[in-house]
MDAnalysis code that builds the backbone (N, CA, C; Angstrom):
import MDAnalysis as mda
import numpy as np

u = mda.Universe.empty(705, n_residues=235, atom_resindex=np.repeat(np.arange(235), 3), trajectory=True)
u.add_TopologyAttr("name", ["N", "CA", "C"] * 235)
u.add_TopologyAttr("resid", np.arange(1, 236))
u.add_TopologyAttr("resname", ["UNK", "UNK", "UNK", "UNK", "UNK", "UNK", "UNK", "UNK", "UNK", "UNK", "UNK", "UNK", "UNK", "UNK", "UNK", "UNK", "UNK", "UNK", "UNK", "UNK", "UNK", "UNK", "UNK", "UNK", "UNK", "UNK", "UNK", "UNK", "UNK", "UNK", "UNK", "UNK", "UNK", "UNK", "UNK", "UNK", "UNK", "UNK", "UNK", "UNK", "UNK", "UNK", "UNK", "UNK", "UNK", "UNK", "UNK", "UNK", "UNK", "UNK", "UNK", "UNK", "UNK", "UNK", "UNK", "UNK", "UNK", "UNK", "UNK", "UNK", "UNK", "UNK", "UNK", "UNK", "UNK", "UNK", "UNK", "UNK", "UNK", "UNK", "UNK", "UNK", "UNK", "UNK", "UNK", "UNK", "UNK", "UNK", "UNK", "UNK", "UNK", "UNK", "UNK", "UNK", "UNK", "UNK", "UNK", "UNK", "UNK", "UNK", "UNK", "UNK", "UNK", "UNK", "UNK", "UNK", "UNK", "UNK", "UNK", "UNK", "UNK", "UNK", "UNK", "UNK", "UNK", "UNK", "UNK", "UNK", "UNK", "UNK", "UNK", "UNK", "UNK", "UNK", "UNK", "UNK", "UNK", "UNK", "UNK", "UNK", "UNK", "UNK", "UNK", "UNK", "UNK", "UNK", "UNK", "UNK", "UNK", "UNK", "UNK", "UNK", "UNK", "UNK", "UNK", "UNK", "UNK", "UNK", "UNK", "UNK", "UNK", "UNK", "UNK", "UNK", "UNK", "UNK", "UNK", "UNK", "UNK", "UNK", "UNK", "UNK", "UNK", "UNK", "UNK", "UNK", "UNK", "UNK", "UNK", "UNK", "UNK", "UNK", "UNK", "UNK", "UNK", "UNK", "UNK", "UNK", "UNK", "UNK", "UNK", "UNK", "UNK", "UNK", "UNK", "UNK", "UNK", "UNK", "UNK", "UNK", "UNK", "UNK", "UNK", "UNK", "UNK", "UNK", "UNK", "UNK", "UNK", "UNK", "UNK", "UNK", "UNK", "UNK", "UNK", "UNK", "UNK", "UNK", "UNK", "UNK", "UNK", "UNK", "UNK", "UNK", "UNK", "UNK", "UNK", "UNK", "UNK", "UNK", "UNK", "UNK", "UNK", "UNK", "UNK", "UNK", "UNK", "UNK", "UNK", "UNK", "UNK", "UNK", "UNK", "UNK", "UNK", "UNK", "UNK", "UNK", "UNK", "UNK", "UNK", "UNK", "UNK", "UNK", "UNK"])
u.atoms.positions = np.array([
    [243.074, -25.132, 90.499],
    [242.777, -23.766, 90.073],
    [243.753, -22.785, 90.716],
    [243.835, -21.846, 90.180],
    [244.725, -20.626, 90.154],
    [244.599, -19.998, 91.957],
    [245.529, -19.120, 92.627],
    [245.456, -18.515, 93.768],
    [244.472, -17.363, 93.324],
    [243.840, -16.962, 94.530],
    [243.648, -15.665, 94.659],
    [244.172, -14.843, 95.368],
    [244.053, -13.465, 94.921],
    [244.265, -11.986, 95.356],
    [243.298, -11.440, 96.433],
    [243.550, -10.816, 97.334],
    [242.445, -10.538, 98.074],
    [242.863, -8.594, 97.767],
    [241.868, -8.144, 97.942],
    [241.502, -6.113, 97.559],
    [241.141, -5.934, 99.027],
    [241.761, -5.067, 99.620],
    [241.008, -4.267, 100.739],
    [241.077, -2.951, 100.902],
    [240.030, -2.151, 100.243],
    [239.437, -0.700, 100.348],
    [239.375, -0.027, 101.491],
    [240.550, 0.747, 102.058],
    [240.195, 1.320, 102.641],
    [240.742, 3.143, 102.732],
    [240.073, 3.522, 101.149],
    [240.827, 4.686, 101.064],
    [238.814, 5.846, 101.215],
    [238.393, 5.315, 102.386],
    [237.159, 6.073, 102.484],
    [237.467, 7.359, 103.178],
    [236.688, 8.454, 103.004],
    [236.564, 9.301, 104.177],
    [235.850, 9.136, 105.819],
    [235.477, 7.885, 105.959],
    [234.571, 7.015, 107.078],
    [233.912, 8.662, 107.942],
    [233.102, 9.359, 106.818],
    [232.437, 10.616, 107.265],
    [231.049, 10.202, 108.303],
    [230.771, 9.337, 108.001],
    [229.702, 8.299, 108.599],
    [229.783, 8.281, 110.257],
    [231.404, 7.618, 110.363],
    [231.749, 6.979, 111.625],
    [231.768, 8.607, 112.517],
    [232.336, 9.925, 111.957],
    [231.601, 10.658, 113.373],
    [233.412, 10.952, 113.900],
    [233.771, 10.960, 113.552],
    [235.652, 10.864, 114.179],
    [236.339, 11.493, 113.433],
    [237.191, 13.306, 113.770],
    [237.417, 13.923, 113.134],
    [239.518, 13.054, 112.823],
    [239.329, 13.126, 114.384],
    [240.671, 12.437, 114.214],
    [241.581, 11.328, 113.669],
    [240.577, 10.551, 113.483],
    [240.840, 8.944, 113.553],
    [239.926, 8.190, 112.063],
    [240.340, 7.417, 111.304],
    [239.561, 6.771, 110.425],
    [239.021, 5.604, 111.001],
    [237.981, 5.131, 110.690],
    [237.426, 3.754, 111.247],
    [238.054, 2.711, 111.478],
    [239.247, 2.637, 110.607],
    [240.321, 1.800, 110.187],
    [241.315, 1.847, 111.511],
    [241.344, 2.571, 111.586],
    [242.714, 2.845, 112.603],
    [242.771, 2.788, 113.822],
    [240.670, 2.528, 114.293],
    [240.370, 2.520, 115.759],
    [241.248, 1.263, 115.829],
    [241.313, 0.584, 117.577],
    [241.456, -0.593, 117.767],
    [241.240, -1.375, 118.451],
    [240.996, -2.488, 118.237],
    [240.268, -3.727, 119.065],
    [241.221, -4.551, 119.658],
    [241.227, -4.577, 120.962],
    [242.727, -5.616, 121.510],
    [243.454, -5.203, 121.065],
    [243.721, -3.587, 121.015],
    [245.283, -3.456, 120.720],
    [245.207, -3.423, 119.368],
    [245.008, -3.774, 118.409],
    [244.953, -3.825, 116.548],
    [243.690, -3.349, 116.158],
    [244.681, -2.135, 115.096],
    [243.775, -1.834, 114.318],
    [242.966, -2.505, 113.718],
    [241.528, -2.042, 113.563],
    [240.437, -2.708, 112.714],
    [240.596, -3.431, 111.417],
    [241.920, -2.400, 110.740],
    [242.105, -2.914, 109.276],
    [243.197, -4.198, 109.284],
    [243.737, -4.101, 110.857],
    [244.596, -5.458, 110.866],
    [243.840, -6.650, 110.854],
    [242.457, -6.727, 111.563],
    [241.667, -7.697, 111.953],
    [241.092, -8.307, 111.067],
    [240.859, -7.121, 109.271],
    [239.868, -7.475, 108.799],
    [241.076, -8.488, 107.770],
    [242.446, -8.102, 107.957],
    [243.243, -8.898, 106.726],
    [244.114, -9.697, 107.473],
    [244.271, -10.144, 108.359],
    [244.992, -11.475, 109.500],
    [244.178, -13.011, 108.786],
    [243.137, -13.270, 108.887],
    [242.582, -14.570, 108.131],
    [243.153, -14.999, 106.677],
    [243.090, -13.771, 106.056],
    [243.198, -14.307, 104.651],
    [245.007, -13.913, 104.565],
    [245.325, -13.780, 105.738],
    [247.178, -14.093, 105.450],
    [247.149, -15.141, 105.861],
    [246.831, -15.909, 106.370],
    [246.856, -17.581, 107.614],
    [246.711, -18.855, 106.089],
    [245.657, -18.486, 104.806],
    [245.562, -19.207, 104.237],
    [246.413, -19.365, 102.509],
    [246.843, -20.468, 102.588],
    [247.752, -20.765, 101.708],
    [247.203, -20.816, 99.694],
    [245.762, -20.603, 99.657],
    [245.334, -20.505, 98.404],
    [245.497, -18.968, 98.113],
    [245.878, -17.602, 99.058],
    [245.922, -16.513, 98.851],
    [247.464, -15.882, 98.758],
    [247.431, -15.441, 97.632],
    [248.795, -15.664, 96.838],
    [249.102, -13.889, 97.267],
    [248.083, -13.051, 97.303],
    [248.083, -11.506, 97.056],
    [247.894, -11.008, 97.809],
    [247.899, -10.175, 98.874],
    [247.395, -8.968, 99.518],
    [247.149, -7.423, 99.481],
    [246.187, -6.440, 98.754],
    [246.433, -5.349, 99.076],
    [245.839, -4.710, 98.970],
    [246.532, -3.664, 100.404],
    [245.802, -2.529, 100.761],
    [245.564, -1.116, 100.630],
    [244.136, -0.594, 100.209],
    [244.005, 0.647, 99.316],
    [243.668, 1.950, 100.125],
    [244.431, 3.440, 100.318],
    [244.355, 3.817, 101.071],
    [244.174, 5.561, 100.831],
    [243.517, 6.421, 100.726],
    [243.631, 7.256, 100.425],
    [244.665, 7.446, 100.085],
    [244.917, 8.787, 99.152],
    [246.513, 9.167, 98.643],
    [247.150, 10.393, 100.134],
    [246.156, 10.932, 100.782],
    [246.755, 11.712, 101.926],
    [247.115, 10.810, 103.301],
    [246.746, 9.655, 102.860],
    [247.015, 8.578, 104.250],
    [247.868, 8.238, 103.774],
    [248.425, 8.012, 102.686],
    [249.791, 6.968, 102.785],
    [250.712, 7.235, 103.073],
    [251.282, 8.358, 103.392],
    [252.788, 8.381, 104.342],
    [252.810, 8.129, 105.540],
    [251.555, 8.560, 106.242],
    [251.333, 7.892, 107.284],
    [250.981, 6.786, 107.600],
    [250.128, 6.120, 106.701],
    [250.037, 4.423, 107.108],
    [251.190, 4.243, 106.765],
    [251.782, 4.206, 105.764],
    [253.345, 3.325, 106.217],
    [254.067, 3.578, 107.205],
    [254.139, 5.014, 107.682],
    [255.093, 4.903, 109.162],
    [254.710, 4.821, 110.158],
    [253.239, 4.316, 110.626],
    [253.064, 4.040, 111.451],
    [252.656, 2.610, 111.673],
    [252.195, 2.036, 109.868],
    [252.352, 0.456, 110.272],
    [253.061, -0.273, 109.521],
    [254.257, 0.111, 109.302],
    [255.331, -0.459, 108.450],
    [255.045, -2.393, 108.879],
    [255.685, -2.288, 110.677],
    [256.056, -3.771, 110.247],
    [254.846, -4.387, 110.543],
    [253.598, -4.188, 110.090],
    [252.020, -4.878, 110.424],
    [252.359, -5.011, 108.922],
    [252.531, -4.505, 108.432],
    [251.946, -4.802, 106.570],
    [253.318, -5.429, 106.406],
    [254.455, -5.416, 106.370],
    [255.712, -6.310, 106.564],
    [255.012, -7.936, 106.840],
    [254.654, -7.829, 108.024],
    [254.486, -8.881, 108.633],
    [253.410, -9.267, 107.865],
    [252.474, -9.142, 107.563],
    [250.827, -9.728, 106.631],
    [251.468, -9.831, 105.017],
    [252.501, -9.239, 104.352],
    [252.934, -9.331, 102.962],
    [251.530, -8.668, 102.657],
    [251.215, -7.492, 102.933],
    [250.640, -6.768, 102.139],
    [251.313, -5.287, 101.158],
    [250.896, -5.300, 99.977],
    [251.336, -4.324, 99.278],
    [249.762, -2.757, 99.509],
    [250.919, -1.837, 99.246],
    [250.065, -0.705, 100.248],
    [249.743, 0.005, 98.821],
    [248.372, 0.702, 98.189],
    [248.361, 1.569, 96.697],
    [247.920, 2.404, 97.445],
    [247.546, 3.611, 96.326],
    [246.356, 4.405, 96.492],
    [245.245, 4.272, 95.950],
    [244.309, 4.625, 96.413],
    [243.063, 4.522, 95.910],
    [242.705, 5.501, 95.102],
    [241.478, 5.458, 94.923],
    [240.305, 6.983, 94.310],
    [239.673, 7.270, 94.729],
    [238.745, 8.119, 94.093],
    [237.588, 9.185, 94.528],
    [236.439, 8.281, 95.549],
    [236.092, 7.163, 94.401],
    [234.259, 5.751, 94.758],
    [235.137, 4.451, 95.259],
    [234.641, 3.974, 95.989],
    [234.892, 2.460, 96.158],
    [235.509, 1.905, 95.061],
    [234.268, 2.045, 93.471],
    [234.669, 1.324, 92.202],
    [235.969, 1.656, 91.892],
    [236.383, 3.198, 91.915],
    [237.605, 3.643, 91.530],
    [238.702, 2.758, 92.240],
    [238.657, 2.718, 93.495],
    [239.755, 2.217, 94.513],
    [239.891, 0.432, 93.567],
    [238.616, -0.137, 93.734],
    [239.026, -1.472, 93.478],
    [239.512, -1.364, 91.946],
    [239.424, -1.099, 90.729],
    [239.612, -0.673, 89.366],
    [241.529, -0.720, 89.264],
    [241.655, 0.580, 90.385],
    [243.032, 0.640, 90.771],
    [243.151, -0.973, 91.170],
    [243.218, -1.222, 92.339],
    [243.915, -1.992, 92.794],
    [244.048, -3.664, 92.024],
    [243.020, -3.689, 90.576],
    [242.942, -4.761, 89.844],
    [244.371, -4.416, 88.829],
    [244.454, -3.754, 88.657],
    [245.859, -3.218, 87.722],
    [247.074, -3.601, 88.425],
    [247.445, -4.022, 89.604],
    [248.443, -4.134, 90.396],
    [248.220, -5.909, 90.851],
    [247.416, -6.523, 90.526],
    [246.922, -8.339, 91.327],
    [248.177, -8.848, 89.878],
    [249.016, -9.643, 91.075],
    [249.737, -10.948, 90.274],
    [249.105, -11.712, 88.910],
    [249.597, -11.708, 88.228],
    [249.279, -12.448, 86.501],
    [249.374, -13.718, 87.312],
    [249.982, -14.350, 88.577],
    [249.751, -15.744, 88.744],
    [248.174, -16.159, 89.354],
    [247.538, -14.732, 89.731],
    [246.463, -15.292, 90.587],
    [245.144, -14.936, 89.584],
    [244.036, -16.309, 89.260],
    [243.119, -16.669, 88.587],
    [241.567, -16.145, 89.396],
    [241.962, -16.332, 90.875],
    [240.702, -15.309, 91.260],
    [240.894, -13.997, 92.445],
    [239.841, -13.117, 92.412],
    [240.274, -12.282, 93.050],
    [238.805, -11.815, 94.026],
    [239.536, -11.714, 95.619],
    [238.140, -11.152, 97.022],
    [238.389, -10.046, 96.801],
    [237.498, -8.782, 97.147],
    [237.675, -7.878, 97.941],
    [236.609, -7.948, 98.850],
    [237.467, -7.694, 100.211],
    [236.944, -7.787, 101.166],
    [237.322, -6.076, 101.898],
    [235.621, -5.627, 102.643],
    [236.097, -4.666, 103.406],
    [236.979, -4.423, 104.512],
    [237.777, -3.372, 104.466],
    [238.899, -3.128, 105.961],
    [238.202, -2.674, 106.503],
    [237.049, -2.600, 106.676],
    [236.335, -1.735, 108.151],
    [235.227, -3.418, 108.748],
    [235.498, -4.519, 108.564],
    [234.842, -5.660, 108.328],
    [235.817, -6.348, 109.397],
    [236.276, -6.365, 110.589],
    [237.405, -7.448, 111.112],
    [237.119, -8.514, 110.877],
    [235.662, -9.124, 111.243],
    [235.885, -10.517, 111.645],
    [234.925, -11.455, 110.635],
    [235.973, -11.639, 110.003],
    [234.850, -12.741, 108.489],
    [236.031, -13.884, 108.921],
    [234.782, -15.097, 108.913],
    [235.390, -16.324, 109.756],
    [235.380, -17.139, 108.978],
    [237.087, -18.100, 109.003],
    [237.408, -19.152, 108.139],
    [235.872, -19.619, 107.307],
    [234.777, -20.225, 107.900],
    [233.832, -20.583, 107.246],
    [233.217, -20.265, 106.130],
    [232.950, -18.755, 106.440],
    [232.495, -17.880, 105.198],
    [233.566, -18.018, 104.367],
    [235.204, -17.338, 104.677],
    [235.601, -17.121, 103.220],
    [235.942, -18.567, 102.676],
    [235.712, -19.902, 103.313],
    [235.505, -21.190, 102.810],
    [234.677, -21.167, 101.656],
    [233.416, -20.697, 102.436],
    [232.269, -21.078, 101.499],
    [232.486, -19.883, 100.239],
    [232.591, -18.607, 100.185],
    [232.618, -18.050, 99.164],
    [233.786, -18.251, 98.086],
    [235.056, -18.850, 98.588],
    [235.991, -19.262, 97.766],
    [235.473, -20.488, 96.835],
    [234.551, -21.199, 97.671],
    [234.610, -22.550, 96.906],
    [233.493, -22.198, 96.018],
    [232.463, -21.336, 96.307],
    [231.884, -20.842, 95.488],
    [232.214, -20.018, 94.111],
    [233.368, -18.928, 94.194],
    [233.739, -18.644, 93.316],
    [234.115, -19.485, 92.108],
    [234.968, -20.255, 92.879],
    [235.845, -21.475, 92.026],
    [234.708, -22.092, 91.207],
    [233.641, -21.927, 91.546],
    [232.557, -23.186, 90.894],
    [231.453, -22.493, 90.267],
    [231.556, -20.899, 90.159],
    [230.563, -20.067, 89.502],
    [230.875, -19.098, 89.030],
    [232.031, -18.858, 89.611],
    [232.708, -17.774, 89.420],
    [232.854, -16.220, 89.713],
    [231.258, -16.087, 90.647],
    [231.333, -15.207, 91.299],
    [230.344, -15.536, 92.594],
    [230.837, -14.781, 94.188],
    [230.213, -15.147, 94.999],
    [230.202, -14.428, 95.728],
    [229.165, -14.299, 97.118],
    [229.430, -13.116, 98.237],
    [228.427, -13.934, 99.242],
    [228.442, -13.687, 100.092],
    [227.896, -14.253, 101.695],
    [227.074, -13.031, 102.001],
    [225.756, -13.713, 102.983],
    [224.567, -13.102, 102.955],
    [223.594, -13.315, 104.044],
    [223.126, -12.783, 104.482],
    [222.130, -13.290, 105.754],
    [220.865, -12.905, 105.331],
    [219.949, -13.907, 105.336],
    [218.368, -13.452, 104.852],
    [217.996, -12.114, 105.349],
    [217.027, -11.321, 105.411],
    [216.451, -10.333, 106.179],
    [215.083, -10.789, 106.564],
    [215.627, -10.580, 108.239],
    [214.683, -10.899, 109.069],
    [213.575, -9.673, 109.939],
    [214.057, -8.291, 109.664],
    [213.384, -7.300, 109.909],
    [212.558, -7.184, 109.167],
    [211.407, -6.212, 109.310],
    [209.907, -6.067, 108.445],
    [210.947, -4.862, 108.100],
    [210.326, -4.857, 106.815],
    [210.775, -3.712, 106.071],
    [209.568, -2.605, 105.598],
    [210.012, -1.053, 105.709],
    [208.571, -0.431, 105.277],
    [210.011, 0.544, 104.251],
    [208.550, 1.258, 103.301],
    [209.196, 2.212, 102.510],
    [208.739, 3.994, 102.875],
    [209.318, 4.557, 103.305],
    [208.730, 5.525, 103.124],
    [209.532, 7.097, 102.453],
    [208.507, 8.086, 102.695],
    [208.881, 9.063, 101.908],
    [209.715, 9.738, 102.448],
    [210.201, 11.240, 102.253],
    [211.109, 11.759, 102.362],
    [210.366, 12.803, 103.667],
    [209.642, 13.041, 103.664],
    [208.230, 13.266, 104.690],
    [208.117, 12.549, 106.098],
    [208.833, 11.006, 106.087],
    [208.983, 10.204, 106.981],
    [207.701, 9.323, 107.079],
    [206.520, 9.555, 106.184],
    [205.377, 8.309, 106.103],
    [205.757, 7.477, 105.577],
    [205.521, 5.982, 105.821],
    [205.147, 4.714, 105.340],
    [204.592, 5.016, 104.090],
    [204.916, 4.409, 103.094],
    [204.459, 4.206, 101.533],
    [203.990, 3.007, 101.601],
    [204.781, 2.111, 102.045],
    [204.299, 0.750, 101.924],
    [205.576, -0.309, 102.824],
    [204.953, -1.457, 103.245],
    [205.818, -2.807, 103.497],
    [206.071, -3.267, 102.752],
    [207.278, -3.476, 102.077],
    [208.392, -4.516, 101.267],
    [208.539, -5.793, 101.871],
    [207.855, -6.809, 100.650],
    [208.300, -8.159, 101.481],
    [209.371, -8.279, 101.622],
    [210.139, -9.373, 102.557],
    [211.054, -10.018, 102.635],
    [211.852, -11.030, 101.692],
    [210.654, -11.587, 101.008],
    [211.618, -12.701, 100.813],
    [212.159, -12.742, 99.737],
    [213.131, -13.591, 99.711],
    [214.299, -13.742, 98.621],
    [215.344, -12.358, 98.813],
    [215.419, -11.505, 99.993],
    [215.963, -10.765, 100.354],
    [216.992, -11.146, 101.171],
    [218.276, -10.480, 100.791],
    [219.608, -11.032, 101.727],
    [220.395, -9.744, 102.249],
    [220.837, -9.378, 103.111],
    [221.780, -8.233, 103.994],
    [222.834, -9.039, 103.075],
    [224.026, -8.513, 102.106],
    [224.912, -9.270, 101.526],
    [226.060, -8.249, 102.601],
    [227.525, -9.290, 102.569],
    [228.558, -9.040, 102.972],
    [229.614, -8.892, 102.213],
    [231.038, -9.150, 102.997],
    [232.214, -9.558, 102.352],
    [233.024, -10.654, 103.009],
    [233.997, -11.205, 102.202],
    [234.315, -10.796, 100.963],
    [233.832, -11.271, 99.793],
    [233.323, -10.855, 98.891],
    [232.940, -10.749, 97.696],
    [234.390, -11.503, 96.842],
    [233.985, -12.775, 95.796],
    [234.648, -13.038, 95.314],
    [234.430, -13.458, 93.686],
    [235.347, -13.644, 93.056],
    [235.298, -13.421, 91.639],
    [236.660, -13.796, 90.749],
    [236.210, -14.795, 89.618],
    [237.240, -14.854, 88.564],
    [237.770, -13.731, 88.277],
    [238.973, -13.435, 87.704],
    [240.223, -12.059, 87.746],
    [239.527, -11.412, 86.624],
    [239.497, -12.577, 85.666],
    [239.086, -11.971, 84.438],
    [237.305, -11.128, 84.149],
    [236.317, -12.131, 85.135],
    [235.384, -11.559, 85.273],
    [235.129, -10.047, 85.615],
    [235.477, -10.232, 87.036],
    [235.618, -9.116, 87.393],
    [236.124, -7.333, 86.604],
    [237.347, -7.927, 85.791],
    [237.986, -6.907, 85.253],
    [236.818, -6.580, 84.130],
    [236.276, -7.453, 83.135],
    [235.537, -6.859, 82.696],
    [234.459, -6.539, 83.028],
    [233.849, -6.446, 84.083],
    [233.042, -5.866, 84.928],
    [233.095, -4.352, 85.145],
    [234.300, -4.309, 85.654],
    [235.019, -2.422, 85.528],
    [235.182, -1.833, 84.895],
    [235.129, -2.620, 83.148],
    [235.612, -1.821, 82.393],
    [233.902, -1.534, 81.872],
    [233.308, -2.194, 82.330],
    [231.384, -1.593, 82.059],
    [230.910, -0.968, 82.421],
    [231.937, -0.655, 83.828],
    [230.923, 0.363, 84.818],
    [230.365, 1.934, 84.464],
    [231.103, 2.671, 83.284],
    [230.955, 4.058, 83.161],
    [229.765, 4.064, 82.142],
    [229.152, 2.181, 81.737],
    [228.085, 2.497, 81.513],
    [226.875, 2.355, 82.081],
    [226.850, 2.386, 83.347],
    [225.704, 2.089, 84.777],
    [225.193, 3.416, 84.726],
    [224.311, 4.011, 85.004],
    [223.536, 4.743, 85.423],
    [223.433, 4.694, 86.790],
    [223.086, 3.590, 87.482],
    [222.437, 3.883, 88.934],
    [224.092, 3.815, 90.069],
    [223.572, 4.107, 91.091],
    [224.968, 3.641, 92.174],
    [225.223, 2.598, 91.970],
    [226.681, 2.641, 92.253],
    [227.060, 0.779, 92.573],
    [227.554, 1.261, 93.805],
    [227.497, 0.225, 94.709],
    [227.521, -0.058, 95.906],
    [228.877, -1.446, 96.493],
    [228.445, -2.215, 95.276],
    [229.356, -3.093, 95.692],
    [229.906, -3.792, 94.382],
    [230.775, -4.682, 94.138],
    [231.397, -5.313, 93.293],
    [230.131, -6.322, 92.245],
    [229.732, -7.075, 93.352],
    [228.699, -7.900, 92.881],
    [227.623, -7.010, 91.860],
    [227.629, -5.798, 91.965],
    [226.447, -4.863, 91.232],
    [226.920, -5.145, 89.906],
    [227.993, -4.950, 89.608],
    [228.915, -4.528, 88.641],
    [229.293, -5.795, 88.004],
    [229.061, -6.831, 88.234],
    [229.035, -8.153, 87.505],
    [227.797, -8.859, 87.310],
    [226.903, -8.615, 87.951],
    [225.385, -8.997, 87.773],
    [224.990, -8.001, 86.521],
    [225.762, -6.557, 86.335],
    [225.355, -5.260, 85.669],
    [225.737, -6.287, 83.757],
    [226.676, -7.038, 83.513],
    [226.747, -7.895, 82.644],
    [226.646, -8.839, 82.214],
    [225.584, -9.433, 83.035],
    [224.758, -10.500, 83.072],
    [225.423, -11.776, 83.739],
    [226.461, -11.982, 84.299],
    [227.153, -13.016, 85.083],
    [226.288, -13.085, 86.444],
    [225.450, -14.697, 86.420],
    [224.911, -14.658, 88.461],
    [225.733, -14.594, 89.219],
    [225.215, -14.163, 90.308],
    [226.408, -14.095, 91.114],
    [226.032, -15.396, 92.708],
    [226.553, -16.134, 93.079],
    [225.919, -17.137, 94.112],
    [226.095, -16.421, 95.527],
    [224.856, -16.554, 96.525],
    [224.722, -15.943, 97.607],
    [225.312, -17.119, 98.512],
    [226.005, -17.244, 99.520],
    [226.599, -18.241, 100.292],
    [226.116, -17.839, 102.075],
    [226.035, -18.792, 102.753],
    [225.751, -18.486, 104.239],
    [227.074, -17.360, 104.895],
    [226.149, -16.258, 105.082],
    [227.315, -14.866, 105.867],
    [227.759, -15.765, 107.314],
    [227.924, -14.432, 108.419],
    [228.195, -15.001, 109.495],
    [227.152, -13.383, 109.967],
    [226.431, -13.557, 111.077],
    [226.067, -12.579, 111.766],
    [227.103, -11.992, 113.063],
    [228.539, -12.296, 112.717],
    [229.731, -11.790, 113.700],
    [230.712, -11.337, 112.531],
    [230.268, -11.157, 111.241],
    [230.792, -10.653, 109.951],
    [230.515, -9.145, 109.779],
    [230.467, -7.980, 110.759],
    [230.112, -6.880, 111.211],
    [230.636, -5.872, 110.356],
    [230.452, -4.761, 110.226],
    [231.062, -3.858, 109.141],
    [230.859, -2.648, 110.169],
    [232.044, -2.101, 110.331],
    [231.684, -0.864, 111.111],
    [231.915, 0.410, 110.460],
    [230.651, 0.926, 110.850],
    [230.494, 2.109, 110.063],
    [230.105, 3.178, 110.733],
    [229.696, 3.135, 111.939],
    [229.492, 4.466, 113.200],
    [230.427, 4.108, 114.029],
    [230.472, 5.220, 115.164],
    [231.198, 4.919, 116.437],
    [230.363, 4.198, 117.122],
    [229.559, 3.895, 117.115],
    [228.293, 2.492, 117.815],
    [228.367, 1.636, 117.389],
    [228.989, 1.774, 116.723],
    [229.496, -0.131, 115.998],
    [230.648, -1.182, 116.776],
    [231.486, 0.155, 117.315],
    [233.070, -0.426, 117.956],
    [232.799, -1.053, 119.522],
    [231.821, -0.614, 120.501],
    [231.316, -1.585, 121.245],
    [230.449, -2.843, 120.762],
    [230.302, -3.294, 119.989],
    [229.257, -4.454, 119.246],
    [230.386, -4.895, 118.857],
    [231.378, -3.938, 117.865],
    [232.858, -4.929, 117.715],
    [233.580, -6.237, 118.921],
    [233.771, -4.840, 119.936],
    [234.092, -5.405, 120.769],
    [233.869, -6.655, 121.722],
    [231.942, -6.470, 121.759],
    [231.538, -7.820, 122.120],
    [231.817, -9.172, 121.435],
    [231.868, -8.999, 119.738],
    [231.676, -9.825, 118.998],
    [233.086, -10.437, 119.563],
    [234.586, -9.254, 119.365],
    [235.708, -10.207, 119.726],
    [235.868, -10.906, 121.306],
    [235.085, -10.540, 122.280],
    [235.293, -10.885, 123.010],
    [234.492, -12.639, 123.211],
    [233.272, -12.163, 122.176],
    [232.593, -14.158, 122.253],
    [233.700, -15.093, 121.095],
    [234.209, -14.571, 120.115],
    [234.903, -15.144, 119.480],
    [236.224, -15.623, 120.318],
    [236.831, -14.878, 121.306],
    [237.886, -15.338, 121.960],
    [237.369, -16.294, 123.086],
    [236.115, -16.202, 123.553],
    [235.549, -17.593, 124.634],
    [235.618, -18.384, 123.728],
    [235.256, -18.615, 122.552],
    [234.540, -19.245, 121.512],
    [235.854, -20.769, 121.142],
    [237.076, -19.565, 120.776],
    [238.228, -20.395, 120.514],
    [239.008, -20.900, 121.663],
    [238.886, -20.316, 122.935],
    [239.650, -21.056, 124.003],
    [238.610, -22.132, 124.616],
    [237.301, -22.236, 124.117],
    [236.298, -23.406, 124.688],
    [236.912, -24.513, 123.824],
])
């Protein structure tokens, strides 16, 4: 089967993370940026034919001169993005190699998704054609109002925290995007938007060190995570 392309979004305003100066992307862990961490794996492997990275249109003179030879060095190609997530990835499907048959996007605010996972979701793709990694939910869940009361407890089960990277036939996917302006509700993630045309999508074992940072309270938890991953590989 065909290579894949890997998408990495990171043309957000990370208004979330709390940092007037700095994008989430750009903090750094050991020295490298976050968005280096989250696309170093899927340069190491030889079924990934594509790389690229999506970046606001007011960041890109500056991400290139300040990480020219990081994206040199990874063979990543640098776009712009859009307004929604959907927009950014939409773009960046217009630009994936005619040689590559499937395509990840995986988040840049995500460093550490481990050989295993994107194992399992590749081989998943290949065999369903669409896939994403997932960790059950193990918290009690309640619903409440806007008031801050409890409405009710939401069971658990058959409930998954889903991750990235999210993967998918080229062709699926694309027509997936071209459905989206008829959704009504948010999309959130890729997988919405192909389930939205009736394609299943297969849930695969996440990693709970598959972290997504999205506050400034996230980048110490980062940090721990790289620091057990580096005992982890010198044991």
């Amino acid at each position: 089967m065909g290579p894949f392309a890997v998408l990495f979004p990171a043309a957000g305003q990370s208004r979330r993370f709390g940092d007037a100066t700095r994008k989430k992307v750009d903090h750094e862990i050991d020295g490298r940026p976050v968005w280096r961490w989250a696309v170093e794996p899927f340069a190491r492997r030889d079924d990934v034919a594509q790389r690229i990275l999506a970046v606001a249109p007011e960041d890109r003179e500056r991400f290139e001169n300040r990480y020219r030879a990081d994206l040199a060095e990874l063979g990543i190609t640098l776009v712009e993005g859009g307004a929604e997530r959907f927009d950014t990835v939409a773009l960046c499907l217009d630009r994936i190699d005619p040689a590559c048959e499937f395509v990840a996007v995986h988040d840049a605010a995500r460093p550490f998704p481990t050989r295993a996972v994107i194992d399992r979701v590749f081989e998943a793709a290949r065999t369903y054609g669409a896939a994403l990694p997932g960790l059950p939910v193990s918290d009690t869940l309640k619903r409440a109002g806007d008031d801050g009361v409890i409405t009710e407890t939401v069971s658990r089960d058959g409930l998954f925290a889903v991750q990235t990277p999210q993967a998918f036939r080229l062709d699926l996917l694309r027509q997936a995007h071209a459905n989206r302006t008829n959704l009504s509700v948010p999309v959130t993630d890729d997988a919405q938007l192909v389930e939205a045309i009736g394609h299943a999508c297969r849930i695969v074992p996440g990693s709970p060190w598959n972290l997504k940072i999205t506050r400034r309270e996230d980048l110490p938890l980062a940090e721990a995570i790289f620091r057990g991953l580096l005992r982890d590989s010198e044991g």
